[in-house]
N, C-alpha and C positions, 0 to 999 in steps of 0.2 A: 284676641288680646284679653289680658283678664280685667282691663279698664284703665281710665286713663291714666291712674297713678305708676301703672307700669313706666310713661314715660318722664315720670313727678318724682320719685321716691330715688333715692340713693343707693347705690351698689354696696351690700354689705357680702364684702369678699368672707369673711370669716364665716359665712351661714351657707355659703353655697354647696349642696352634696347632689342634687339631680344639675344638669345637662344635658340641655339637648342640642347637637349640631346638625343646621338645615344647609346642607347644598345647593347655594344660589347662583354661583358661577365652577370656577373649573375646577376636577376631581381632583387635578395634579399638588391644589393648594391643601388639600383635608388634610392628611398626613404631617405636617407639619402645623396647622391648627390644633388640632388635637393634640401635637406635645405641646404646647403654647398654654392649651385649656387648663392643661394637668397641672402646668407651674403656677398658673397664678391663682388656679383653686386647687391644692394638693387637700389628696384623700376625695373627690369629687366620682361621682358615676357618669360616666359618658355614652351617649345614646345617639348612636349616630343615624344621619337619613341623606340619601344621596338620590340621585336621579336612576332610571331602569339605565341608562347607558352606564351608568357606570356602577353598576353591580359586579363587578370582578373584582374591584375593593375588596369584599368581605374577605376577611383575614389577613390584608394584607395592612390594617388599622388597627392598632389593639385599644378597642370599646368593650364596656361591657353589652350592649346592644348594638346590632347592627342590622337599618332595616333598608327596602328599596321602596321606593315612590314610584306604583305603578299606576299609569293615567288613569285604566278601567277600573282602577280599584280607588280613587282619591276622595269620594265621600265616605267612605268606609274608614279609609285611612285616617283623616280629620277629627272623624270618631271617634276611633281608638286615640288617638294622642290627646286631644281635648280631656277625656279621660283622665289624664295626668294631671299636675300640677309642677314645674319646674322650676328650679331657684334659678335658671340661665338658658335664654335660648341666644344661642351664637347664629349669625349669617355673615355671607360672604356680601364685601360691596359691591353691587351691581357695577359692571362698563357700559352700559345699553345694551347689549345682547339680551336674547330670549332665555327666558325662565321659568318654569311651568310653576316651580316653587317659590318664585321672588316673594309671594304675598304671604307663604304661610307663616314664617315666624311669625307676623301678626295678627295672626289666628290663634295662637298658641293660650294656656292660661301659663302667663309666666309671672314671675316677680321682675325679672330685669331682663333688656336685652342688648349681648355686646356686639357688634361689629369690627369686624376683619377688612383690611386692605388687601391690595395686591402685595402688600411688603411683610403682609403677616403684621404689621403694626394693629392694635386696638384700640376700642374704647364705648361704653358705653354708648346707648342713645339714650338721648330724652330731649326735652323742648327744646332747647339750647342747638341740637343738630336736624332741624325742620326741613333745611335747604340737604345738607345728605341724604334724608330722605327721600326728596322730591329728586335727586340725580338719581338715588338708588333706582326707582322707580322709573325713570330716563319720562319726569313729567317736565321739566326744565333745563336747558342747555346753557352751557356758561354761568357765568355769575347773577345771583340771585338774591334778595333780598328776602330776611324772615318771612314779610308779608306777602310777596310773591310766593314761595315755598308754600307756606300756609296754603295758602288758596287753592295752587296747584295741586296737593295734597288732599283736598277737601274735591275739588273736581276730579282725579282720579279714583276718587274713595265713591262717589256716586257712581262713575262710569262702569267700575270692579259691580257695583251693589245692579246695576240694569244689566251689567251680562252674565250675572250670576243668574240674576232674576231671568230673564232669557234663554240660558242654558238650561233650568228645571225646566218650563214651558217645554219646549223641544222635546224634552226625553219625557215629560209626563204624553205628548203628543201622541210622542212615535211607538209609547208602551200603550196607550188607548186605543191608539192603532190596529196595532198588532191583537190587542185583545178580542177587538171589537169583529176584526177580521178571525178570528179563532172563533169565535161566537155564530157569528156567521156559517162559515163551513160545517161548525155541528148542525146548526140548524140545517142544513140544506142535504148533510148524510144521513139526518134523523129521518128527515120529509122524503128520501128517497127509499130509504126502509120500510117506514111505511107503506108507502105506495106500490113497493114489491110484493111485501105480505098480503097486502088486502086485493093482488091480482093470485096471489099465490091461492088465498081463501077460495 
């Protein structure tokens, strides 16, 4: 997120020309988001990103960009979008089902960002929608109060932050690993070379 005024500052529809639409639940709804995006920012750029399962979309959405969210590739991907700057990032409301993408629109550097229902209805987020967040995110069930949301939000926001932190650990691991194991075996083809030559001398 590009900070906390993303969720402070007001939607100014008349400035919006980037979007970006992140695929947080089903592919069936995009298609009809996207005409939705078009009417209420006309003249806008649309950048669309969907999950690997549902890569046979492309061209059946007309975006000016359309990319896939591939898992082996998602720091890379991050990356590159961060890179951006967008006047709209759109996401689908979470049901609790799984999402590899739920988090990223809040990774994004956006100025604003709207949310989608299952009915295709919108509307902005910012402070005032704390508890949709924390359902987005399936951190609280039922009825909620700000302060509960809050919280819940703040405790997911750590838990995201240790298995982030946890999942580099791992892969820095298992590439030290691997290296260290590569290190090895030259050393022990080199010492066996050696040891040939100097029987061969």
């Amino acid at each position: 997120m590009s900070g906390p005024l993303t969720l402070l500052r007001p939607l100014r529809y008349d400035r919006v020309r980037e979007v970006l639409v992140i695929q947080t639940e089903t592919g069936a709804q995009l298609g009809g988001i996207v005409e939705r995006v078009r009417g209420i920012f006309p003249g806008c750029r649309i950048h669309l990103l969907v999950r690997e399962a549902d890569r046979g979309l492309a061209g059946a959405i007309d975006v000016e960009q359309f990319d896939v969210a591939r898992w082996e590739e998602r720091f890379d991907l991050l990356s590159r979008l961060r890179r951006r700057r967008y006047d709209v990032t759109v996401l689908q409301l979470g049901t609790g089902g799984p999402s590899e993408l739920r988090l990223l629109p809040f990774l994004m550097r956006t100025k604003s960002l709207v949310a989608f229902n299952a009915s295709l209805d919108y509307f902005p987020l910012n402070v005032f929608r704390l508890t949709t967040l924390a359902h987005h995110f399936s951190l609280v069930q039922g009825e909620a109060g700000p302060l509960r949301a809050t919280l819940s939000l703040l405790r997911g926001a750590v838990l995201a932050a240790a298995s982030t932190a946890a999942s580099v650990v791992v892969l820095l691991a298992s590439v030290g690993g691997l290296e260290l194991r590569g290190l090895w075996r030259r050393r022990r083809r080199a010492s066996r070379t050696g040891v040939a030559g100097a029987r061969a001398a």
